[in-house]
C-alpha positions in Angstrom: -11.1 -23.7 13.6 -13.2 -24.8 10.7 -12.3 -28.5 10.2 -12.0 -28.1 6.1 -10.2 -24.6 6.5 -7.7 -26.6 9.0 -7.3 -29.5 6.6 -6.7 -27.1 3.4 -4.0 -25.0 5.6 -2.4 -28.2 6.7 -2.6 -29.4 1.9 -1.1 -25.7 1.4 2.0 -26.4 4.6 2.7 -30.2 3.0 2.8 -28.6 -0.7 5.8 -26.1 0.7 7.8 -29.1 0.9 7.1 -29.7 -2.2 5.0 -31.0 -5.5 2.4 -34.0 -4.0 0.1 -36.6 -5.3 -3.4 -36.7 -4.9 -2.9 -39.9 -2.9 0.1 -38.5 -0.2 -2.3 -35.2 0.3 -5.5 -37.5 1.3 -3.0 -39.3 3.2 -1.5 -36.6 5.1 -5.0 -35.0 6.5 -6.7 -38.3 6.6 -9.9 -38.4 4.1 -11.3 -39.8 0.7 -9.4 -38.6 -1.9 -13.1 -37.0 -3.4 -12.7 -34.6 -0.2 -9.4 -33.8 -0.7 -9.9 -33.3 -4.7 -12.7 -30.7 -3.6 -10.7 -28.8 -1.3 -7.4 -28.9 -3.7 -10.1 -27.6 -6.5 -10.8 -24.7 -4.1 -7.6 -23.8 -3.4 -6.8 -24.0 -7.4 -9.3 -21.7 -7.9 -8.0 -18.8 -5.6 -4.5 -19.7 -6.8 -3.0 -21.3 -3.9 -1.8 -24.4 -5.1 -1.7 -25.6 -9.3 -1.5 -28.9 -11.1 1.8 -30.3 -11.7 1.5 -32.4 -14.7 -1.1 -35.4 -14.6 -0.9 -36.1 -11.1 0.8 -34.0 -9.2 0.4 -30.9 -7.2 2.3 -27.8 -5.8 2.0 -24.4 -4.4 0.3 -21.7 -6.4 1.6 -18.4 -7.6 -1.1 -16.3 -5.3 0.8 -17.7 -2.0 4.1 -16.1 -3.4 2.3 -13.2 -4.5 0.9 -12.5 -1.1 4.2 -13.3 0.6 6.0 -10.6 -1.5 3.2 -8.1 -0.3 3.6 -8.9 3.2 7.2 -8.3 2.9 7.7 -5.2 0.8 4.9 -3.1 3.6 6.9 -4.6 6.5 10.5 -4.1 4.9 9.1 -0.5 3.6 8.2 0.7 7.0 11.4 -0.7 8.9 13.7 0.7 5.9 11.9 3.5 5.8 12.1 4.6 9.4 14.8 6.6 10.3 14.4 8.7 7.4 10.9 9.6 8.3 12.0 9.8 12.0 14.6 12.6 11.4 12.2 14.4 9.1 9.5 14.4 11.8 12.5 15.2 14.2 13.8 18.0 12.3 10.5 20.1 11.6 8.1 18.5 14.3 5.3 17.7 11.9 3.4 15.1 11.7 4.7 12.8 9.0 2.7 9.9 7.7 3.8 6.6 5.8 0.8 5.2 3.2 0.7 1.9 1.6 -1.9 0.8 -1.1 -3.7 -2.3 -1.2 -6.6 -4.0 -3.0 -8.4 -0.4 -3.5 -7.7 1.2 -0.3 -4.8 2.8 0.9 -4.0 2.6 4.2 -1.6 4.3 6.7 1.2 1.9 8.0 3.1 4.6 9.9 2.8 7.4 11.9 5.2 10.2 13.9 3.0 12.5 16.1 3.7 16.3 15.7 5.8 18.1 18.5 3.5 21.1 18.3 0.5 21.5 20.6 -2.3 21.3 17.6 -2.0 17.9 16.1 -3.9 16.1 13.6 -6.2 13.0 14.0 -4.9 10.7 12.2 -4.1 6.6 13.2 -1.9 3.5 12.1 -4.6 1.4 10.1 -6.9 3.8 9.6 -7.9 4.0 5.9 -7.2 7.5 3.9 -9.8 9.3 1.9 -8.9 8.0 -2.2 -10.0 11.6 -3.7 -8.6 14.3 -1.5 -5.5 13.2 0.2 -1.6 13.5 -0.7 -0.7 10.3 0.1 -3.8 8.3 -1.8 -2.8 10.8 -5.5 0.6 9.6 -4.5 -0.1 6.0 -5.0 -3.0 6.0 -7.4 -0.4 7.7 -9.8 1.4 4.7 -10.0 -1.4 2.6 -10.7 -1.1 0.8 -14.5 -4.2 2.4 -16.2 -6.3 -0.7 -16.0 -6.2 -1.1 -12.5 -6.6 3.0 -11.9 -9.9 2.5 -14.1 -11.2 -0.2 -12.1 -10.5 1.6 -9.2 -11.8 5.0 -9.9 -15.1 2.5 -11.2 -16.0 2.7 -7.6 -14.8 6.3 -6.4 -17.1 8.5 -4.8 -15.8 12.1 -4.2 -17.8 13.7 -1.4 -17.2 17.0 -1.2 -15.6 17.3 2.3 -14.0 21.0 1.7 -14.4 24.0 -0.8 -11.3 22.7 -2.1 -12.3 18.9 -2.5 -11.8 17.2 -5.9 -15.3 17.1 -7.3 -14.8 14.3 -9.6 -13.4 11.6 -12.0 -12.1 14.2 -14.9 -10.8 16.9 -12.4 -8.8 13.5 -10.5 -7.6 12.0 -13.4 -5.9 15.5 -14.3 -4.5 15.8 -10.6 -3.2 12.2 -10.9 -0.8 13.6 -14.7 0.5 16.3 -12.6 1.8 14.1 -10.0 3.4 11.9 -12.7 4.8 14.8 -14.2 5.9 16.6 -10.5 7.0 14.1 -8.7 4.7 14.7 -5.2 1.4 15.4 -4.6 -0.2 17.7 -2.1 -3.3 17.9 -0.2 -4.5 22.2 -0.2 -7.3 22.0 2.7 -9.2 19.6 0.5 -9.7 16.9 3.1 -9.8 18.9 6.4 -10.0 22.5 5.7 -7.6 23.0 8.6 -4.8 21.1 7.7 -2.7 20.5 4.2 -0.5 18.3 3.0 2.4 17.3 0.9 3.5 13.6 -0.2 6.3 11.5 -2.0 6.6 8.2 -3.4 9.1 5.8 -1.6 10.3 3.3 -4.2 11.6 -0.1 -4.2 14.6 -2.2 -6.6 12.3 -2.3 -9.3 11.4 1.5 -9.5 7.8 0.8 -8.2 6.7 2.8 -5.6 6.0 0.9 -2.5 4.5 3.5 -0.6 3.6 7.4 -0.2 5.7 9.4 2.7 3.6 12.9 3.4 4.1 15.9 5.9 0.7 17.5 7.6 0.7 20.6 8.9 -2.3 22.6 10.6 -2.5 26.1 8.5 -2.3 28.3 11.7 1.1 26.9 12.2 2.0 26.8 8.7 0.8 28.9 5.3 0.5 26.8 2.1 3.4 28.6 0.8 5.7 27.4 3.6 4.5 23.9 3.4 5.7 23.7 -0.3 8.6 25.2 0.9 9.5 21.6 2.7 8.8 20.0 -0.5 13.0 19.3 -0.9 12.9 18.1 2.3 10.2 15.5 1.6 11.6 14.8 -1.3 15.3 14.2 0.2 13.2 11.8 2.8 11.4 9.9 0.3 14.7 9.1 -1.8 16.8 8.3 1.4 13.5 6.0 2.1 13.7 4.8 -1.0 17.5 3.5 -1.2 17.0 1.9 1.9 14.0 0.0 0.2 16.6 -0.8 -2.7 16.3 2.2 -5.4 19.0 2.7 -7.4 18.4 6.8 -8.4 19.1 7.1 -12.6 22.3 8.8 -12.6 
């Protein structure tokens, strides 16, 4: 391990004891205080640790902030799994579970369709922003600054005739999702397969991620896929009270 990276992991473990002065830290990973000013400075500037007054120092709000991250995907995906189990169970579907992240939204759950055609599709794997359920789904959400940045660095190949082209046609999509409640996925990414998707929210109303159900069109016509749509929905609000969500009466 990098010997500074070491010594600012071992600042950031002594500060979650509490607030510390410039003099304990140096003491702690043994250096001149210069060093450990530098590497405190770096760590101020990401956010991982703050001043505490004059001469004190504590943990930063960016280590709570990634903590709270790091729990709400693994608490969404464990709360979330029996619901998306029994859906998968019930119509033998594939059914995917999507978080978003830093631009990219990537799929943090997977249950494998029953049928003999299934899709490719894996956990990790990143999902296409511009044509797929589960990515309209979570970019809906977005606060409008954030979407523009995003959307800032969108490319929309055209992967299908039925591909979103671009920003104007997107941003349109993205109302209608508001407005309905799901989002779905006509051929636009893989011209064999469509797709339908739900938010799954947490205490706050926010949605932590996007539930979807993909279904090859040999199996299923477009018509019969939306036809599931109160059965996703019914999964993504089961998920959803198991993440916390309190449904307006």
């Amino acid at each position: 391990m990098s010997q500074s990276l070491d010594r600012a992991l071992t600042l950031v473990s002594q500060l979650a004891t509490g607030p510390k002065t410039l003099d304990e830290l140096s003491g702690v990973i043994g250096v001149h205080k210069s060093t450990t000013l530098r590497l405190l400075r770096t760590l101020e500037t990401h956010r991982f640790v703050q001043r505490d007054g004059v001469h004190h120092y504590r943990l930063g709000t960016a280590l709570f902030d990634l903590a709270n991250r790091a729990l709400e995907e693994r608490d969404v995906r464990r709360s979330s799994e029996n619901a998306l189990r029994e859906l998968n169970a019930r119509f033998g579907y594939t059914v995917h579970l999507a978080s978003y992240e830093d631009g990219e939204v990537i799929y943090i759950d997977k249950y494998d369709s029953t049928h003999p055609m299934r899709m490719y599709s894996r956990i990790g794997r990143r999902a296409p922003l511009h044509c797929t359920a589960v990515a309209k789904v979570l970019l809906a959400d977005l606060a409008p600054a954030a979407l523009q940045k995003v959307m800032a660095g969108m490319e929309f190949p055209r992967l299908t005739a039925n591909t979103i082209s671009g920003p104007e046609e997107y941003l349109a999509v993205l109302a209608e999702v508001r407005k309905k409640g799901y989002a779905v996925d006509n051929a636009e990414h893989e011209d064999f397969i469509h797709c339908i998707a739900a938010p799954i929210r947490g205490a706050r109303g926010e949605v932590l991620a996007a539930v979807s159900m993909s279904v090859p069109k040999v199996l299923l016509d477009f018509d019969g896929l939306i036809g599931h749509l109160p059965d996703l929905l019914a999964t993504a609000q089961e998920a959803s009270v198991e993440c916390g969500y309190a449904p307006p009466r």
